[in-house]
N, C-alpha and C positions, 0 to 999 in steps of 0.2 A: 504494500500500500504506500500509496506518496503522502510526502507531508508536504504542511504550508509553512511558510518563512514569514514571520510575522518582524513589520518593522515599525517601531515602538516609538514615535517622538515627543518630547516632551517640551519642543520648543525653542529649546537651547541644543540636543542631541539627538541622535539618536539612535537603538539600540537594535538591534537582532535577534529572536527566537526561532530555531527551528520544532514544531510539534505535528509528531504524526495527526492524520488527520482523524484518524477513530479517536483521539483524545479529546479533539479542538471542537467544544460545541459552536460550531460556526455554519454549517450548511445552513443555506437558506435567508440568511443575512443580507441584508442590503447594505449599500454606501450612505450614512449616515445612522444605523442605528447601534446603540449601545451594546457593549459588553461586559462581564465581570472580567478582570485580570486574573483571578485566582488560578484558573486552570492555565497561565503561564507562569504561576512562584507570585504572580504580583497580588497579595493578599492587600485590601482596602483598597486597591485601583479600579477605576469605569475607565474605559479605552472608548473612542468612536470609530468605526471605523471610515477611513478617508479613500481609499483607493485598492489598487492592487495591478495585478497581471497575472495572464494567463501562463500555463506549460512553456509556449511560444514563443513568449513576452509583448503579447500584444495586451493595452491597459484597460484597465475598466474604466468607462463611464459613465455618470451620474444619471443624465438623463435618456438612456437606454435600458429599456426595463425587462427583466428577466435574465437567463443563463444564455443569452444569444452571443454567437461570432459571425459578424457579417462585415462588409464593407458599408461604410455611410459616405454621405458628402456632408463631409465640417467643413465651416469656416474659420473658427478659432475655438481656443479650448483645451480639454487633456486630449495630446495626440497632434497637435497643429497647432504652430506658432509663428506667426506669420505681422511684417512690416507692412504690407502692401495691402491695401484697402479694396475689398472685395474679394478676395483671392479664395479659391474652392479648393479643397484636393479632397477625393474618392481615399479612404484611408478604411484598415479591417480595425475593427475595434471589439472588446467583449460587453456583454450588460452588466448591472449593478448588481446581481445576486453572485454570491460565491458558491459555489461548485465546486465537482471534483475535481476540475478540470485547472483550478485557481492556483496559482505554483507559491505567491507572495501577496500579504494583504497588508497593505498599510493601517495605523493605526495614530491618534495623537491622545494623551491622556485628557480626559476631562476631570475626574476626580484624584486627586495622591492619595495616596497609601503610607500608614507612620516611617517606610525607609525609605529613601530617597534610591532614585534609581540606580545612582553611579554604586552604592551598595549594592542593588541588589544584582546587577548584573557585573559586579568587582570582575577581572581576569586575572586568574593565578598567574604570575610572573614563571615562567619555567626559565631556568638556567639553558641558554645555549647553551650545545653538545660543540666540542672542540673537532674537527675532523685531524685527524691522526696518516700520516706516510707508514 
């Protein structure tokens, strides 16, 4: 089974979770509605969710409704960023629900939790290994 890559910001940072997906009560979710953090270590955190991308890496977005991958014609927006006024391009995009299919979901805190993040996601320092003739 594939897992999601959950990506954590808090505004200032931000951080990394990988969890399988049988763990992650997340199917079915839209772009903008709430989570608990607990089932990633984050006890007293609400996450929202903001985005994501597919398998593929093609992005979710907002006002695409359901687990669709098609091509749209944007104007501007996630997926197309453009100087030039008027400007179209035909782009493949995913919808706002998360699926199997979903490889990475963004996330930004709404509520904290009593440890601050840089805790709880500390990285062991491991000693570089010296390579040896």
């Amino acid at each position: 089974m594939a897992s999601f890559k959950f990506v954590i910001s808090d505004g200032k940072k931000s951080y990394q979770v990988e969890k399988d997906q049988k763990d992650a009560p997340v199917m079915g979710k839209k772009i903008g509605d709430k989570l608990d953090g607990s089932f990633l270590g984050l006890d007293g955190y609400e996450l929202e969710v903001t985005g994501g991308s597919d398998k593929d890496g093609f992005p979710m977005r907002n006002d695409i409704e359901g687990q669709v991958r098609k091509r749209f014609l944007v104007t501007k927006d996630v997926g197309f960023h453009t100087e030039k006024k008027g400007l179209r391009r035909r782009k493949m995009l995913r919808g706002n629900s998360i699926s199997d299919d979903i490889s990475q979901i963004n996330c930004k805190v709404t509520k904290k939790g009593e440890k601050p993040l840089e805790e709880v996601f500390k990285k062991e320092d491991k000693p570089k290994e010296e390579k040896g003739d």
